[in-house]
Steps between C-alpha positions, in 0.01 A plus 500: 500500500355278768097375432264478764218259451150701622102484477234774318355592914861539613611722263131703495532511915874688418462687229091614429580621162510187372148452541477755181712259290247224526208715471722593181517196367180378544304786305781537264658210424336185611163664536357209754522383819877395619553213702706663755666162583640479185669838478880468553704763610871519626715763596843514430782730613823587563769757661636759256745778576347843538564754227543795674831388671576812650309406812618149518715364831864387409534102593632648803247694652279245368648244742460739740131614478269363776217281424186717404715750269663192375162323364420888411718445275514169338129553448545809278729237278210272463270503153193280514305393169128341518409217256128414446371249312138388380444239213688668187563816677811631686582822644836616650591801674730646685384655790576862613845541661453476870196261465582175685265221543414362867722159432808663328524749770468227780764282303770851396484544855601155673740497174671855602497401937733140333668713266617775781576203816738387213675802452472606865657188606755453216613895622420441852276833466296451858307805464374376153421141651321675811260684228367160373185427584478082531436274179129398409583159438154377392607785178816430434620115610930529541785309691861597528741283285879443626723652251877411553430586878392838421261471765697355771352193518827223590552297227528133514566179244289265533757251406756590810177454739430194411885447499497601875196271564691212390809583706374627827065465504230693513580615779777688357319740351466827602150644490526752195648127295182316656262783374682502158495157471150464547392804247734355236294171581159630478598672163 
């Protein structure tokens, strides 16, 4: 399960119903005025396999479903759970299957266009690539990391560069050393 820190107006502006809760809680329970700005709540959730497997893709027609049927999909594997708290008192539900809060949905669905330019690339599927809408970086922050070369990237030791430098100059280098050089530097 992954928690997602939130406020009392955010979660009233998504889901109305909550409004109930509080009026709840303050004739039943606390029976005064709440300080809305001390009422915690967080929502937590996670991606479960769907029952009813019948109906679920193989892994390969997974990896081959374009984007929009592909976030169909990983967003009927999502569960969500509220948690509100006030003082003493702490409620937790889980909300109705299907029910998915403004910032989860923003955040399954930058999570799902990464997950699926993986794949696509990783089985050079250009149809599924094509589907992806671009990343909403200012949701979900990522950089590609060089594994073993798995992304084409040449690879270069930093010790035979500066082996090279020492030999021949500066000058030596070819431009893809240079820019290496200076990366490794900054880091």
């Amino acid at each position: 399960m992954f928690i997602l820190d939130t406020d009392i107006q955010s979660v009233v502006d998504d889901m109305p119903k909550v409004k109930k809760w509080v009026k709840y809680i303050k004739k039943n329970i606390i029976e005064s005025d709440i300080d809305f700005t001390k009422v915690g709540v967080v929502y937590s959730y996670g991606f479960f396999v769907p029952k009813n497997k019948e109906n679920m893709p193989t892994d390969e027609e997974l990896l081959k479903l374009k984007f929009k049927k592909r976030l169909k999909y990983e967003l009927s594997k999502v569960r969500v759970e509220l948690d509100l708290q006030y003082a003493s008192f702490r409620m937790k539900t889980r909300l109705p299957k299907g029910t998915i809060p403004t910032p989860i949905l923003l955040i399954v669905t930058e999570l799902t266009k990464i997950k699926m330019m993986i794949e696509g690339e990783f089985h050079k599927n250009k149809k599924v690539i094509d589907s992806i809408p671009e990343v909403d970086r200012s949701i979900i922050k990522y950089r590609v990391v060089n594994m073993d070369g798995l992304n084409n990237e040449p690879q270069f030791d930093i010790d035979q560069i500066l082996d090279k430098i020492s030999t021949n100059g500066i000058e030596s280098l070819t431009p893809e050393e240079k820019d290496f050089l200076d990366r490794t530097s900054k880091q």
